[in-house]
C-alpha positions, 0 to 999 in steps of 0.5 A: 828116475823110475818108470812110474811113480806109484801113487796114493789117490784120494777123493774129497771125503777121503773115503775114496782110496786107490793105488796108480801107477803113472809115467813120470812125463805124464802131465797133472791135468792128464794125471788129474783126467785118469784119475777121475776116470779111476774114482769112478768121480761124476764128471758132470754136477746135478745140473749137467755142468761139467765138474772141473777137478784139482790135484792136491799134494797131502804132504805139501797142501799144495795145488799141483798145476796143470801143465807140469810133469807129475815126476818133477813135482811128486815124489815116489809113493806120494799121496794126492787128493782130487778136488772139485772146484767149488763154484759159489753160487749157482746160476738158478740162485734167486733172492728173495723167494 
C-alpha cells in the first residue's frame, strides 16, 4: 500500500475543489476533521450549533463511516465530497405565526 493516498476533496456545491494527501491508517472522521479545516468549511451554523459533516465516496455514492481506515475503503486518487448533516426543522421553528 503506498504512503497516502491522494485525494480529490469536494464541498457540497461542488464549487469547492481541493487535492490531500492522507496516510492510509487515518480514520474517515479524522480524514473528514482535516478536511473541513482544509475547505476553510464553517464548523459552526447561524445559530453557533456545531455543523456535523459526512464523507461521501463520488464513485460509489456512498457514506464512508467514521471509524474505518481511509486505505481500505478509498482507492488511490479517489474523489470524495463533504457533506453537512441536514437537520430538518430548527429549534426556533414556531407554528402559526
Amino acid at each position: 500500500m503506498s504512503q497516502t493516498l491522494n485525494l480529490k476533496v469536494l464541498d457540497v456545491t461542488g464549487q469547492l475543489e481541493k487535492h490531500a494527501s492522507v496516510p492510509p491508517e487515518a480514520s474517515v472522521a479524522e480524514l473528514v476533521e482535516q478536511l473541513v479545516d482544509k475547505l476553510a468549511l464553517p464548523k459552526n451554523d447561524l445559530e453557533g450549533r456545531r455543523i456535523v459533516y459526512h464523507l461521501r465516496s463520488e464513485k460509489s455514492g456512498m457514506a464512508l463511516g467514521g471509524s474505518e481506515p481511509v486505505g481500505e475503503i478509498l482507492e488511490q486518487v479517489a474523489t470524495v465530497r463533504l457533506m453537512p448533516e441536514i437537520v430538518p426543522g430548527g429549534h426556533n421553528c414556531s407554528r402559526g405565526q
